[in-house]
C-alpha positions as CSV (number, residue, x, y, z in Angstrom):
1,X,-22.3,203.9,81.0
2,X,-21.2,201.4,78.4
3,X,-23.5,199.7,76.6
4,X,-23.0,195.5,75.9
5,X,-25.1,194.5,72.8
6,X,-26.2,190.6,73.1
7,X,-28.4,189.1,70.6
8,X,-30.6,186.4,72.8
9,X,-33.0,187.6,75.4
10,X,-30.6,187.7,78.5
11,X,-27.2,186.8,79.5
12,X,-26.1,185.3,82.7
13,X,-23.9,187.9,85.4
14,X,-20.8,185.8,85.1
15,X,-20.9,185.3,81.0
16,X,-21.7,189.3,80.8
17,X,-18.4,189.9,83.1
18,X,-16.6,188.0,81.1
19,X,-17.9,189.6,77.5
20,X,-17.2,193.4,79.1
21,X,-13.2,192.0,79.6
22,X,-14.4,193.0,83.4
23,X,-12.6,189.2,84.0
24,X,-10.9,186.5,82.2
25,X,-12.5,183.6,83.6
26,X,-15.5,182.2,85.1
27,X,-13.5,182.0,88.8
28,X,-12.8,185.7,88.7
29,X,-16.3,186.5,88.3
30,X,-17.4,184.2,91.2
31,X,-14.7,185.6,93.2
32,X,-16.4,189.6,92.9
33,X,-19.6,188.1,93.2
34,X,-18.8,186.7,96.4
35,X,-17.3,189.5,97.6
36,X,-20.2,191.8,96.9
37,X,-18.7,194.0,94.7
38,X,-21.3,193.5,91.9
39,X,-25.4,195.1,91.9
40,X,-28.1,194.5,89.4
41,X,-30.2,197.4,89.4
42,X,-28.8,199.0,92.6
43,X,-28.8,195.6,94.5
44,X,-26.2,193.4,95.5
45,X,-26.0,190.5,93.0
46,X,-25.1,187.2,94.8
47,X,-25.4,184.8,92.1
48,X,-23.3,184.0,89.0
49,X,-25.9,182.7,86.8
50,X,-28.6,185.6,87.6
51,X,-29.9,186.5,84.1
52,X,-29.4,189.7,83.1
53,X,-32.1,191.4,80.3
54,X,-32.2,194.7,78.0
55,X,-32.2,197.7,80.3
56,X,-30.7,195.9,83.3
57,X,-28.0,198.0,84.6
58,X,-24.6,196.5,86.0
59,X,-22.4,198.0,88.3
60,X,-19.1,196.4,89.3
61,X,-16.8,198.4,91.9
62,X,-14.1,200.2,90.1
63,X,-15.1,199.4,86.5
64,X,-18.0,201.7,84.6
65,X,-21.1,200.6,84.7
66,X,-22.8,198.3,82.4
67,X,-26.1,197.8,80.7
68,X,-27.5,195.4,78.1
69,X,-29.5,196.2,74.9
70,X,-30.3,192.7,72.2
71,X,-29.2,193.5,68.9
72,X,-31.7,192.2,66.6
73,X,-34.7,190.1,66.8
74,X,-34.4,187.1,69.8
């Protein structure tokens, strides 16, 4: 599991993608999302901008799976 440090409270699906190098743009995430290839926490994620919070764990098909932890004080 690889770990993505962010230092505000959450980060949205898409912008996490996106920070992991997962995708390159903001259409490539809506395009996995879409096609049900990303959970949050085991379930099927169908929205870009669901907000994703320390100990939330990721999983996109054929990539490792991610979780979040907030570097530092929000």
């Amino acid at each position: 599991m690889r770990t993505i440090e962010i230092s505000t409270e959450f980060i949205k699906l898409q912008q996490l993608l996106k920070l992991a190098d997962i995708v390159g743009y903001g259409s490539d995430a809506k395009m996995l999302i879409l096609n049900g290839q990303v959970k949050v926490n085991g379930e099927i994620a169908h929205e870009r901008g669901k907000k994703i919070r320390e100990g939330d764990i990721v999983e996109v098909e054929g990539e490792e799976d991610l979780t979040v932890k907030v570097n530092g004080e929000i």
